[in-house]
N, C-alpha and C positions, 0 to 999 in steps of 0.2 A: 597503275596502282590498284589494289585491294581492298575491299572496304566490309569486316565484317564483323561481327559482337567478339568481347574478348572469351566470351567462352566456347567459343569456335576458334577461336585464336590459342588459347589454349591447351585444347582436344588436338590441335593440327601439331604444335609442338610436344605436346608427352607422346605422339604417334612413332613421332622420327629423333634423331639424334639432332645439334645443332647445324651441324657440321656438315648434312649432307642438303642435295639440294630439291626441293620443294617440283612441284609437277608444271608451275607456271615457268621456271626459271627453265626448269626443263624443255618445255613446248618452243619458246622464246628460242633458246638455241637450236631445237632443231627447226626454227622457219627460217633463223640464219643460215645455217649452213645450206638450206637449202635456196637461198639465195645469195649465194656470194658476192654478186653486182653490188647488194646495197652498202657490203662490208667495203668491199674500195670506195666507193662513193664515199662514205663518211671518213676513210681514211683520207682522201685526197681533199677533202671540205677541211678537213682539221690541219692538214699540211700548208693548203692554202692560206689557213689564218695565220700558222705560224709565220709563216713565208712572211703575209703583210702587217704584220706586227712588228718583227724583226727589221723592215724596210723603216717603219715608221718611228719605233728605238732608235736605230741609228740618226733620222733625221733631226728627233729631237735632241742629240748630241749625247746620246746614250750610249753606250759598250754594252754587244750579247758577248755571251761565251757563246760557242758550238755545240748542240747538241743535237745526239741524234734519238730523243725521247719524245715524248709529247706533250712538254714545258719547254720553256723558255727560262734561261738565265740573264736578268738586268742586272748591270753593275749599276748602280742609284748611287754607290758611298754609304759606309756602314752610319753616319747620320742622320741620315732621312729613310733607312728601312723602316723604324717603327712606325714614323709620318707617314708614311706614303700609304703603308699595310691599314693603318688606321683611315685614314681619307678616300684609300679607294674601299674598303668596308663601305663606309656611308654611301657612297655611291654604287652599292648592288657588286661589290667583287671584294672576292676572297683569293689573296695570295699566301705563299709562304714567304715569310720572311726570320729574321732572328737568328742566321745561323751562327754556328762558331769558328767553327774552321775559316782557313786563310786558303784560296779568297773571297769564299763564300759568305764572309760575312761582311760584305759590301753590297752585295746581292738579294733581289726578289728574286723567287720563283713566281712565273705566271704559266697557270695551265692552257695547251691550246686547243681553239675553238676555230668552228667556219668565220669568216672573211665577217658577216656581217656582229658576230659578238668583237671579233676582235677590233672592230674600227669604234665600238661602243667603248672597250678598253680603254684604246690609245687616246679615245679622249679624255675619259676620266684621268687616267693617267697623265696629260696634258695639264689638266685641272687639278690636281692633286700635286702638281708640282709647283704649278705659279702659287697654290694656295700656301705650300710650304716657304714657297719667298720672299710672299708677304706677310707669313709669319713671325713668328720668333726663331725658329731653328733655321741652320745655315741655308744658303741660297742653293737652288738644283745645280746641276751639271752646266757649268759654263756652255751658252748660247743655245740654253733650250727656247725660251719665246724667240732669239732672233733667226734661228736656227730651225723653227719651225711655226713662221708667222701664219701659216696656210688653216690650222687646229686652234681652234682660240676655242674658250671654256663656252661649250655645249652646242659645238657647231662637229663634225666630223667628214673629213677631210675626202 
């Protein structure tokens, strides 16, 4: 990050167009390119999460679809998208949810991360389910607590 008066913030923007890209954005990509190691590193950190995400979906009795992005698609049931989207909010995560389309709109998206955000997920997302059970809206995914007794709300697995 950057930290300067807006009237240097504003001198830096009437200089250049929006649209192009500024000297730090620049610098930044060339110390990537000139390290390419750390660009696989973070790709195979963030595979990895998906990887243990999608292990830990399924155990809670959850359906991924396949993808080859870097999200994740959960079938939750188009009932508990808006719950779930809300719940795991307060708990520090931001998904997509609300789609239209069929059958996407049974579906969260979740972005993926290294192994250690994603095990912080699955349990919020543990806990954003039993919370929906014992709420008012319909119950999760048949034998999410029995199904995955190992994650219980604020321990991760």
């Amino acid at each position: 990050f950057l930290a300067f008066s807006e009237a240097i913030a504003d001198s830096i923007l009437a200089l250049r167009p929006l649209y192009e890209c500024h000297g730090v954005a620049v610098r930044w990509a060339s110390l990537v390119l000139d390290h390419p190691h750390l660009v696989q590193r973070g790709i195979s950190d963030v595979l990895s999460g998906k990887k243990y995400l999608e292990s830990e979906v399924r155990r809670m009795g959850l359906d991924v679809f396949p993808t080859h992005a870097n999200f994740s698609l959960l079938r939750v049931g188009k009932e508990l998208t808006q719950g779930l989207s809300e719940r795991l909010l307060e708990r520090g995560f931001c998904i997509k949810s609300g789609f239209s389309g069929v059958p996407l709109a049974s579906c969260i998206r979740v972005s993926s991360a290294p192994v250690p955000v994603m095990k912080r997920f699955a349990s919020a997302l543990c806990e954003s389910l039993i919370d929906l059970q014992q709420g008012t809206l319909p119950p999760p995914p048949h034998g999410v607590q029995d199904s995955y007794p190992a994650l219980r709300p604020g321990e991760v697995a």
